[in-house]
Backbone bond lengths (Angstrom), bond angles and torsions (degrees), N, CA, C in turn:
res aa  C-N    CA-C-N  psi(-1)  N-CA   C-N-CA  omega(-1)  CA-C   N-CA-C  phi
1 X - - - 1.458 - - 1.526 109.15 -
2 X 1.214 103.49 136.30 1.634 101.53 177.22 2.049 112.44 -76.51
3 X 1.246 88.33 154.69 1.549 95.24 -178.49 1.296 111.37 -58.00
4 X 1.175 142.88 136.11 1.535 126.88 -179.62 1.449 128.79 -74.96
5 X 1.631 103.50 -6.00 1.553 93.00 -173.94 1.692 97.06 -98.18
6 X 1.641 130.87 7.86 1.172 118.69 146.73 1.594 121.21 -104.41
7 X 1.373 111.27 26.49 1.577 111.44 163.81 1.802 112.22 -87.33
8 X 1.436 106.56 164.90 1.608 104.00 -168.47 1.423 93.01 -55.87
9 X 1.349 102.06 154.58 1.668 121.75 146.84 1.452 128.72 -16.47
10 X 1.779 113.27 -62.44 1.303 101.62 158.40 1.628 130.44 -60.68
11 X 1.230 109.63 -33.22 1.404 105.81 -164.88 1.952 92.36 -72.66
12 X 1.540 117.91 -32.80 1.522 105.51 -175.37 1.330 102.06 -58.18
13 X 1.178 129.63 -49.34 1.580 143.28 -165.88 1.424 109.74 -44.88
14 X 1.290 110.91 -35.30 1.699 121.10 -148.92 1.497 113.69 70.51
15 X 1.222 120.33 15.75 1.239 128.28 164.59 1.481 141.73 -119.10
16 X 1.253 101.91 73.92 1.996 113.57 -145.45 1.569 73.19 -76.49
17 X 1.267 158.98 -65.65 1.869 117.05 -167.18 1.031 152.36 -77.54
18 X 1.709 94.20 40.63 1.535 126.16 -174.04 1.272 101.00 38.06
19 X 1.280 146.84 55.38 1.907 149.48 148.68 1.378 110.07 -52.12
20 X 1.303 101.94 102.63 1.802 116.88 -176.09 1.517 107.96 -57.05
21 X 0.753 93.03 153.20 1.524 114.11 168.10 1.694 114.40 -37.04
22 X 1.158 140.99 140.33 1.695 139.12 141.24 1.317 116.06 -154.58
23 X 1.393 107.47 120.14 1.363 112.78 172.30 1.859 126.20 -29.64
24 X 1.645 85.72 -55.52 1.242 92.15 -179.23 1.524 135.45 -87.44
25 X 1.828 113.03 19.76 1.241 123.01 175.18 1.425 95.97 -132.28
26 X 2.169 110.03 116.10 1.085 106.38 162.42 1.894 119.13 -102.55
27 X 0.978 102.57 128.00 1.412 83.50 -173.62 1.170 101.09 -112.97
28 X 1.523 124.51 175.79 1.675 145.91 -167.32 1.224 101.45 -58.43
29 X 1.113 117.43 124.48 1.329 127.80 158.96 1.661 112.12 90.16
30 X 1.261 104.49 -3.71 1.800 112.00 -164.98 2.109 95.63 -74.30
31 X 1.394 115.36 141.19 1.083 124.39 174.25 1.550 123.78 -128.24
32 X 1.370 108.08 10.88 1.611 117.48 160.78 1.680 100.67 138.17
33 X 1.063 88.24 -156.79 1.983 108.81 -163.57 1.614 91.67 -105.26
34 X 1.202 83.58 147.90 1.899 103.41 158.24 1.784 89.34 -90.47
35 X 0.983 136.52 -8.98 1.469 111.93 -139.91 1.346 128.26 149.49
36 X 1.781 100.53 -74.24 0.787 155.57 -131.11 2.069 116.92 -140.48
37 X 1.263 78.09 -93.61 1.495 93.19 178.44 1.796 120.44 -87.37
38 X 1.220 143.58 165.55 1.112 137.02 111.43 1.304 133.57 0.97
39 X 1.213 129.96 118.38 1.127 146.73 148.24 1.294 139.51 -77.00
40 X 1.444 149.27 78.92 1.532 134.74 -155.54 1.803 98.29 -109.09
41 X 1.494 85.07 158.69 1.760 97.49 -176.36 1.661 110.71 -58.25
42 X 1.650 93.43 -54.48 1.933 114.70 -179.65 1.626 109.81 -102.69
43 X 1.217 114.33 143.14 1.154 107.63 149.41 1.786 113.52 -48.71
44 X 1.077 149.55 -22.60 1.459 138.36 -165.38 1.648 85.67 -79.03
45 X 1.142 123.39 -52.53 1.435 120.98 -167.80 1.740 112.33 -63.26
46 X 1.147 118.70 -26.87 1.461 97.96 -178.59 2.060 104.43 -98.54
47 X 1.312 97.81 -10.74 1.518 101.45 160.25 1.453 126.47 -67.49
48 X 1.702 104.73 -41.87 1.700 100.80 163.14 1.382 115.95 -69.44
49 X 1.057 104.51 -28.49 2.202 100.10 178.36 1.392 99.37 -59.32
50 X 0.990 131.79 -57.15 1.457 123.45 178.39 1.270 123.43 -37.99
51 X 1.898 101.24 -60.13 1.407 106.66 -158.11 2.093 97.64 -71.07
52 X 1.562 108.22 -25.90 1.357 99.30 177.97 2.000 101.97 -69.83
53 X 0.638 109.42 -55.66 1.830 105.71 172.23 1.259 106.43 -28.52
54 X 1.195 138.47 -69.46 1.352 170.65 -152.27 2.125 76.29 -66.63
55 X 1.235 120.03 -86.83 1.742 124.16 -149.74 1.270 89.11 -67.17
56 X 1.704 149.89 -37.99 1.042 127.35 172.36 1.352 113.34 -80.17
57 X 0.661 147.79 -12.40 1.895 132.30 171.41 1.728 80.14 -67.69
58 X 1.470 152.69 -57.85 1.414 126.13 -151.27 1.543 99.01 -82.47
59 X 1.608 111.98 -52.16 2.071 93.95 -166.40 1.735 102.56 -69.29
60 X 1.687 124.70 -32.42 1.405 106.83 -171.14 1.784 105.09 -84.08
61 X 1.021 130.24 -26.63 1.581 136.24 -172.02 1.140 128.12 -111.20
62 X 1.383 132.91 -13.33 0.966 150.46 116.36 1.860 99.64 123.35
63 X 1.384 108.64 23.23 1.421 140.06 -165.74 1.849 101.05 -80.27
64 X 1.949 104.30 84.42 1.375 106.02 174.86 1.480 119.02 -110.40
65 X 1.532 118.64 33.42 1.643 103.77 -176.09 1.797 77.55 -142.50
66 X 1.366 91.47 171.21 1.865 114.81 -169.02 1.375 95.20 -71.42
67 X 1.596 136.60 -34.73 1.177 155.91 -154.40 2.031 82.73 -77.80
68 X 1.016 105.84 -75.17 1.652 123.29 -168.92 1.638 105.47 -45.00
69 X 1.373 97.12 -41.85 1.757 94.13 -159.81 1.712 99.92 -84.36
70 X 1.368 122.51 -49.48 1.381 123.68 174.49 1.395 105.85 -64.18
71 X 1.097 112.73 -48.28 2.188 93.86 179.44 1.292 97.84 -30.67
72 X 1.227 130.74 -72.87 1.424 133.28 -169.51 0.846 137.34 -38.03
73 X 1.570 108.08 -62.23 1.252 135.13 156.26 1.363 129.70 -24.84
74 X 1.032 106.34 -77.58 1.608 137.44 172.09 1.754 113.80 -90.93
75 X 1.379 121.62 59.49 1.421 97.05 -159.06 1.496 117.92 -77.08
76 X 1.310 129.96 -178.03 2.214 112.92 -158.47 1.248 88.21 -94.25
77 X 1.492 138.49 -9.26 1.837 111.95 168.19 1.741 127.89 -68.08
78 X 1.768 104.79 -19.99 1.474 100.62 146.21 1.302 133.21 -98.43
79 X 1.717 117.61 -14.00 1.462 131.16 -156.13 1.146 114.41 -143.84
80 X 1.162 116.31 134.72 1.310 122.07 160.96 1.556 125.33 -68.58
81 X 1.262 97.31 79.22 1.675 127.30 177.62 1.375 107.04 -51.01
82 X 1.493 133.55 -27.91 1.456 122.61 -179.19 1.434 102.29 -72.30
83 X 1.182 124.73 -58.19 1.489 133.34 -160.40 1.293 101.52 -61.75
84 X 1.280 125.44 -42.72 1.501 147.62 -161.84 1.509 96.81 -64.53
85 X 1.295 119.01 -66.46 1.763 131.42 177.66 1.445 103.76 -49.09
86 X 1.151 111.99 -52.29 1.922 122.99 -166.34 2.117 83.25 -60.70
87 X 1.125 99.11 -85.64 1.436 100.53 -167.94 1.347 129.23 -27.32
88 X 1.575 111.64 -32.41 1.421 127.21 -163.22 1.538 104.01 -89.68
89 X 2.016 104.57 -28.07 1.329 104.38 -172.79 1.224 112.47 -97.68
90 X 1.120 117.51 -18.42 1.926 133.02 165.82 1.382 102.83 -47.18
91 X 2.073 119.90 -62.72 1.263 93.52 -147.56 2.001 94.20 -100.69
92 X 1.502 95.27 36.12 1.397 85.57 174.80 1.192 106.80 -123.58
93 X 1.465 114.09 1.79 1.638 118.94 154.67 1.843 103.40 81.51
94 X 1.624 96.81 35.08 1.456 100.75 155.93 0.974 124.76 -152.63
95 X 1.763 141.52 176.77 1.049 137.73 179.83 2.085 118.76 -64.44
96 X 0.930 107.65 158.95 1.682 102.83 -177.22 1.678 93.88 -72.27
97 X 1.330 129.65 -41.53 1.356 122.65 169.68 2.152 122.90 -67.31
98 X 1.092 109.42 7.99 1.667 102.52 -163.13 1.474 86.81 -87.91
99 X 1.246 89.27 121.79 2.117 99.40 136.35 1.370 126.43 -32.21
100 X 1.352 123.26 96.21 1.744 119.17 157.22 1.081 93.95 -103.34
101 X 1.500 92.28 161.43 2.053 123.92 149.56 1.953 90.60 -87.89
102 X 1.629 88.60 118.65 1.640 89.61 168.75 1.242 108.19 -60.73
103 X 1.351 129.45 -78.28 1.343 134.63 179.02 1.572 126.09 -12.15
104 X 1.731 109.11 -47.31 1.190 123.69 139.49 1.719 128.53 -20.79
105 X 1.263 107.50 -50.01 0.624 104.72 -123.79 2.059 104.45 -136.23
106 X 1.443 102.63 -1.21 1.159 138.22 173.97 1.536 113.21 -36.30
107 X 1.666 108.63 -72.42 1.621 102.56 172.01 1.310 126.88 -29.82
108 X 1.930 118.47 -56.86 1.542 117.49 -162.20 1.325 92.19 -61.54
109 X 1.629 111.94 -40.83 1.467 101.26 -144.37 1.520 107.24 -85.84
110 X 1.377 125.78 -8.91 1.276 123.46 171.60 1.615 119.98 -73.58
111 X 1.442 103.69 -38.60 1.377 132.95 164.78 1.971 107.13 -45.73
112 X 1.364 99.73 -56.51 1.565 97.55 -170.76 1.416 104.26 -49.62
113 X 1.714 91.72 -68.93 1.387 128.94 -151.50 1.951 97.74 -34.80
114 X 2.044 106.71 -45.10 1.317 122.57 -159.10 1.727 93.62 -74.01
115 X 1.775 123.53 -38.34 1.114 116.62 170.24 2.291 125.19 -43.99
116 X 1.371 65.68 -52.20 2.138 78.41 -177.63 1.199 93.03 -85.03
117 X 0.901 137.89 -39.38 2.321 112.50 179.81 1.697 101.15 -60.40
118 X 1.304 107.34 -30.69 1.820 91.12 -164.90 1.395 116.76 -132.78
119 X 1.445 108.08 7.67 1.287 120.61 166.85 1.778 114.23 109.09
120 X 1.228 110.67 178.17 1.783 106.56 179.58 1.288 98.90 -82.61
121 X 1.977 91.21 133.25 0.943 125.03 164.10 1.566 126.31 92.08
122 X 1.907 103.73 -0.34 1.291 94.58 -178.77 1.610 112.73 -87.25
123 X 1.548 106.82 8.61 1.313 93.91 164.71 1.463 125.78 -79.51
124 X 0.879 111.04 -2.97 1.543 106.35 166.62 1.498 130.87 -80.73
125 X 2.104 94.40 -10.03 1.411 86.05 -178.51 1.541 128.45 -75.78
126 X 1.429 98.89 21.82 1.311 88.47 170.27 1.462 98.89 -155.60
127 X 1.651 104.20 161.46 1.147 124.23 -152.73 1.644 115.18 -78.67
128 X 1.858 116.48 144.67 1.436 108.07 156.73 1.226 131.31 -28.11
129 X 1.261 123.98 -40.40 1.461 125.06 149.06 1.202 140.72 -40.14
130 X 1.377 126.85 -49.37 1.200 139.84 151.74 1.192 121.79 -35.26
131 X 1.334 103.29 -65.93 1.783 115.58 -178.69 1.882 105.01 -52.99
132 X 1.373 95.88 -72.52 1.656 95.31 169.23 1.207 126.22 -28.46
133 X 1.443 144.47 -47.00 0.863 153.26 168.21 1.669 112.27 -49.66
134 X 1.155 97.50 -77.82 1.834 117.96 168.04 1.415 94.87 -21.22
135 X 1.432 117.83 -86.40 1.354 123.48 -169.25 1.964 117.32 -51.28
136 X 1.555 104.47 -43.29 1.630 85.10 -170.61 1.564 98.50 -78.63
137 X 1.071 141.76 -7.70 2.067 140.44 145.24 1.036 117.37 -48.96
138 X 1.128 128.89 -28.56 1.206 143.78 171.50 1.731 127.17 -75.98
139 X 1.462 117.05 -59.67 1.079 151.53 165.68 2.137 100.02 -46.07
140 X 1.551 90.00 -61.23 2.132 107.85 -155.29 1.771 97.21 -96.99
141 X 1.796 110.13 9.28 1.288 85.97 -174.94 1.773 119.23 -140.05
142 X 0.769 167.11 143.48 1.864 167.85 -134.00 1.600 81.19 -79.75
């Protein structure tokens, strides 16, 4: 395992989908700013901020293709949103235009999303467990 204070930023944070900073959104488990970003206690906690980011862009915005949810997400005045969509929709085995059910659909895309915030392969640094967790908090919780 790598030491953590040379893993990316998100992964030090406990927040591999780099979720910026806002005063006015506290979420579970969050314990301050780098700065910048979010801070979460667990990795499970900055994985459910996502995956809740992720289910409201589809029931409040109505945001159902990889194209829709990363524009947002990621918008191209910090990111390169093309590569970002291609990547996210490659390893989730659909077009940047297809219809998902996020919820559906949560694992790949938490998985990608954690690959391109922190580079190849750090989605693996953490376990089916993890993710599971993340997601049914996400899924069972406000």
């Amino acid at each position: 395992m790598i030491e953590k204070t040379k893993a990316p930023r998100g992964i030090r944070n406990n927040n591999p989908g780099n979720i910026e900073f806002n005063a006015r959104v506290q979420w579970q488990g969050q314990t301050g700013t780098d700065g910048r970003f979010a801070t979460f206690t667990r990795p499970e906690d900055g994985l459910r901020a996502v995956a809740k980011v992720l289910l409201n862009y589809q029931r409040k915005h109505g945001l159902n293709t990889v194209r829709e949810l990363l524009t947002r997400y990621a918008p191209a005045f910090e990111n390169d949103t093309g590569s970002y969509i291609d990547h996210v929709a490659a390893r989730i085995g659909v077009t940047p235009d297809t219809s998902i059910d996020v919820a559906a659909n949560l694992e790949p895309l938490l998985r990608a999303i954690v690959a391109h915030e922190n580079g190849h392969g750090w989605d693996g640094h953490y376990s089916m467990e993890t993710y599971h967790a993340a997601i049914q908090r996400a899924v069972g919780a406000a």
